[in-house]
N, C-alpha and C positions, 0 to 999 in steps of 0.2 A: 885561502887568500886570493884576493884578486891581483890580476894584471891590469898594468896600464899602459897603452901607447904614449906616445909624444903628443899627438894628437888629441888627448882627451877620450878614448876608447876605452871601457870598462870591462873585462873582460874577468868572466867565472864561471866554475862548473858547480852544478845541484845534484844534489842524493836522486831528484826526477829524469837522472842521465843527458840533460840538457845541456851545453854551455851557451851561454850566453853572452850576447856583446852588447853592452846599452850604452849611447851618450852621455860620457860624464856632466854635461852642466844641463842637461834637462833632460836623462833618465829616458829617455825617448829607448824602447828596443831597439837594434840595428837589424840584430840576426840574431837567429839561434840554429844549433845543430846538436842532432837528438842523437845519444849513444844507444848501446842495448845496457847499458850499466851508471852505477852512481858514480859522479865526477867527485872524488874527492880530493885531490890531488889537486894542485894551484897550478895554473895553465904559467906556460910560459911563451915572450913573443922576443924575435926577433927581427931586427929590419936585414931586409933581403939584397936592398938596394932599389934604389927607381921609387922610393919613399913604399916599398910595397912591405907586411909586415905577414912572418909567417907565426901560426900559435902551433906550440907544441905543449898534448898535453894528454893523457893516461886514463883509463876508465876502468869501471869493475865489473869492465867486458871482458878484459884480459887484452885489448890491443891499446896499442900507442897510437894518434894520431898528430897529423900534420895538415892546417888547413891554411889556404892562403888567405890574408884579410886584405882589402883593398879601399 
């Protein structure tokens, strides 16, 4: 499942270890950031404060990550 900011941020991870962040209303890529494993696991975001949003989310690396979205 995907996440989604307040903002319109699209946020998922793929079996290609990849997650991915693409603008919701024109799909445009933002970022991506590459694991050693498949994302299957549905990321989750939280605001930080300062309208800043952190994703929290799991790979079939065996680690958990934490990235900051800005």
């Amino acid at each position: 499942s995907a996440a989604v900011t307040p903002n319109g941020l699209v946020i998922f991870g793929a079996d290609d270890g990849y997650l991915y962040v693409i603008e919701g209303q024109t799909c445009r890529l933002r970022t991506s950031f590459r694991t050693n494993g498949p994302i299957v696991s549905s990321p989750m975001v939280a605001e930080t404060g300062n309208n800043r949003n952190k994703i929290y989310f799991g790979s079939g690396d065996g680690f958990f990550y934490i990235l900051s979205l800005f």
